[in-house]
C-alpha positions, -999 to +999 in steps of 0.1 A: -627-279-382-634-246-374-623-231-340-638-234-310-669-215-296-672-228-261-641-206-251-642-173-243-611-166-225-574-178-232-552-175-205-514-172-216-485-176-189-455-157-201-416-171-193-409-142-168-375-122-167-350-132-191-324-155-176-294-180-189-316-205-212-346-184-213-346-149-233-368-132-256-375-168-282-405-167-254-414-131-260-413-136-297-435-168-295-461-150-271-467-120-291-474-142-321-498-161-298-518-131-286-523-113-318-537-150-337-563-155-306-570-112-309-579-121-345-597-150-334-625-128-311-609-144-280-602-126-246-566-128-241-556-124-207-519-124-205-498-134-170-460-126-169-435-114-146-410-093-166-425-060-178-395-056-197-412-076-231-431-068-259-462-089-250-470-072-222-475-041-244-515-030-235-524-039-274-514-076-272-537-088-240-574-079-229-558-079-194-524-080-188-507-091-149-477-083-139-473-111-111-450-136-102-452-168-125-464-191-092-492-215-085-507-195-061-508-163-076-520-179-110-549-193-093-560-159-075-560-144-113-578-176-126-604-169-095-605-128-104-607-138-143-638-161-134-658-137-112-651-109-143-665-130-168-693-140-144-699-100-147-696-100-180-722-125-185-697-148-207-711-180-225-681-195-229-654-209-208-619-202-192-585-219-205-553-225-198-528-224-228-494-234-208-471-243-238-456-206-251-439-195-219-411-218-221-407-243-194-416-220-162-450-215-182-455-257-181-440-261-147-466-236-133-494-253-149-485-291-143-487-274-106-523-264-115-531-293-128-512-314-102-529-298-068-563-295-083-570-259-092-575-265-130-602-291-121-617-267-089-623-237-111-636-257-142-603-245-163-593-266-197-556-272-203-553-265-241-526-270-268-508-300-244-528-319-223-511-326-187-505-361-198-490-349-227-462-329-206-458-356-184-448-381-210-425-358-227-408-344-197-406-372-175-375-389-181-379-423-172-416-422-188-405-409-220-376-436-220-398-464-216-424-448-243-396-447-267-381-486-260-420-495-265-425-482-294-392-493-310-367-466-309-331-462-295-323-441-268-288-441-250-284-465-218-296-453-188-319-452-154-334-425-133-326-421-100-343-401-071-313-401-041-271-410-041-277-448-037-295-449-070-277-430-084-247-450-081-263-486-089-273-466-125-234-459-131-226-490-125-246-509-146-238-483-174-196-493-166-178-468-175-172-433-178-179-401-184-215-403-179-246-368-188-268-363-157-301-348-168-318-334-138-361-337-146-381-304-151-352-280-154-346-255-184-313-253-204-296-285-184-298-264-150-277-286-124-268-311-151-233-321-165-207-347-174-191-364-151-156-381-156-150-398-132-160-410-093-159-376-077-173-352-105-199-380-103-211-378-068-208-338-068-231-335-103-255-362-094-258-346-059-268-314-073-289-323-100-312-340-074-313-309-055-322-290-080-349-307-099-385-296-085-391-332-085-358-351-073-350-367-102-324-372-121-314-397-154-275-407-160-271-418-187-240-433-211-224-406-232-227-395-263-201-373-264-186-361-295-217-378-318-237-354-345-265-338-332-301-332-347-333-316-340-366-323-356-393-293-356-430-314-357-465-301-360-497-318-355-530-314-354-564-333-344-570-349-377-534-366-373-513-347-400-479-341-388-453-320-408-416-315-405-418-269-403-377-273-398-344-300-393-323-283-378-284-297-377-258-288-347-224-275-356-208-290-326-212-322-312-230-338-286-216-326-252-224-286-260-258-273-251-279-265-281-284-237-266-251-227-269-243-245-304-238-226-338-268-245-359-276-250-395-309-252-412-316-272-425-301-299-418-267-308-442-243-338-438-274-370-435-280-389-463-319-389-476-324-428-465-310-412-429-335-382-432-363-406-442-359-425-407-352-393-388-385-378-400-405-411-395-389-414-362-406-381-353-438-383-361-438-416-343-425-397-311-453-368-315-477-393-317-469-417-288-462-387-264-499-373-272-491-339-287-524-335-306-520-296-316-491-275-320-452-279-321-428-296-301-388-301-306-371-336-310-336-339-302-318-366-320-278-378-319-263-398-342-227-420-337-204-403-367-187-442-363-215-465-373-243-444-377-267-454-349-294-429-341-306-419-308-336-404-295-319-376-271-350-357-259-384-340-266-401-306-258-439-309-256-440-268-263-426-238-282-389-238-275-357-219-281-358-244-313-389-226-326-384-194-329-351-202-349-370-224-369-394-196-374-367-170-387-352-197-408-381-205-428-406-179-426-438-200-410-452-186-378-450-215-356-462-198-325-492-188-348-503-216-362-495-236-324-522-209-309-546-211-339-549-254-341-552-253-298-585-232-305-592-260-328-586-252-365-573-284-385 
């Protein structure tokens, strides 16, 4: 398919300033993005925070805002953006690409989405849909999407205030136990408890911090191999593995902070074979119908079970490793097939 002609305007929400878990992958990523949609005839107009980056050079955007990376001030610029292309005597429409600015980029627009702005000014999510994200970054959805369609993924529950919290542990028996706080980049107010106290102080604070008071504990998997999957997809339903990417410590360090190997080295093929499968099945039960998203898998070095860990419905730090590693543009191609190339 060719690309769209109903839009005339992409709007492109940047990761703001560079912090632990979020550097210049995103920068990277959004550059790419605004030159393929330049190429494309499009009206980029490009919101970030951090003047400090390469895409808010003036050659990359039409129009370029330097504002903080909130709900409210992304709506005023949505509103402003609509009354200039009113003047401008645009035919086609206004949309919202939310998945190259890291996770502050798809937090801000599940906002839009979620208190009605995106519907009130008539502005298309592109490249995820909103239920999309949800399913991919909702914990306790994504865990009951994976049981249902017939994966593994380690024992746990989600819980939303202490007393949950500790019925979860309870029923998982034993520690140490990973609290995964919902919404958060980089395992922000995460951890692994050990035991009774680390448990209530973790838990306590993951809560806290998530935007949405949630939390999932979970059994550990400390010390197994760990894996990540780079999938693409586009409308017509192909889906390609761009990179496997293999962690060179084990479960239990961040991949953000792991050395990592591409592609991936010490899994058989038959092991490969299922991993692969395994992903395309996640892509296409979470909804991801254009562009990239990162699958995180572990896998028990004693009897080989494989986990699904986690999934990122978006460019991540993932992609623009994958990228260097083996040449294809993945923020690119992501832009180009959310305008609607097959």
């Amino acid at each position: 398919m060719p690309k769209r002609t109903d839009i005339h305007s992409v709007l492109i929400i940047g990761a703001g300033p560079i912090i632990i878990g979020q550097a210049c992958e995103f920068d990277y990523s959004g550059t790419q993005a605004c030159k393929a949609l330049k190429e494309e005839g499009y009206r980029v107009i490009l919101v970030n925070s951090n003047p400090a980056t390469i895409m808010t050079d003036p050659e990359f955007a039409d129009r370029t805002y330097i504002e903080p990376i909130t709900p409210e001030c992304v709506e005023k610029i949505i509103i402003r953006e609509k009354e200039q292309m009113a003047k401008l005597g645009a035919k086609g429409k206004l949309v919202l690409l939310p998945t190259l600015g890291g996770q502050t980029a798809l937090n801000t627009s599940m906002a839009l989405h979620k208190n009605g702005a995106l519907a009130r000014h008539g502005v298309e999510m592109i490249g995820a849909k909103p239920e999309a994200i949800h399913k991919g970054e909702d914990r306790l959805v994504f865990k009951e999407l994976m049981l249902a369609i017939g994966l593994d993924v380690p024992i746990s529950g989600v819980a939303h205030n202490m007393s949950e919290a500790r019925a979860i542990q309870e029923k998982i028996g034993r520690f140490p136990v990973i609290i995964r706080p919902a919404y958060t980049l980089g395992g922000t107010g995460g951890g692994i408890a050990y035991n009774g106290d680390e448990f209530e102080e973790i838990a306590k604070r993951g809560i806290d911090l998530s935007p949405v008071n949630e939390v999932l504990i979970e059994e550990s998997l400390l010390g197994w191999k760990e894996y990540e999957m780079e999938v693409m997809r586009d409308k017509a339903d192909n889906c390609v593995i761009i990179c496997s990417i293999e962690n060179f410590d084990p479960m239990g360090v961040h991949t953000g902070d792991s050395i990592t190997v591409a592609p991936i080295q010490t899994l058989t093929d038959k092991e490969f074979q299922i991993m692969r499968d395994q992903s395309f099945a996640v892509i296409r039960a979470v909804g991801v119908e254009t562009g990239g998203s990162n699958i995180q898998f572990g896998v028990s070095p004693e009897n080989g079970r494989m986990v699904i860990i986690e999934m990122n419905p978006r460019v991540s730090r993932s992609s623009a490793l994958a990228s260097k590693a083996t040449g294809f543009p993945i923020a690119k191609i992501a832009a180009k097939l959310a305008v609607g190339y097959l």
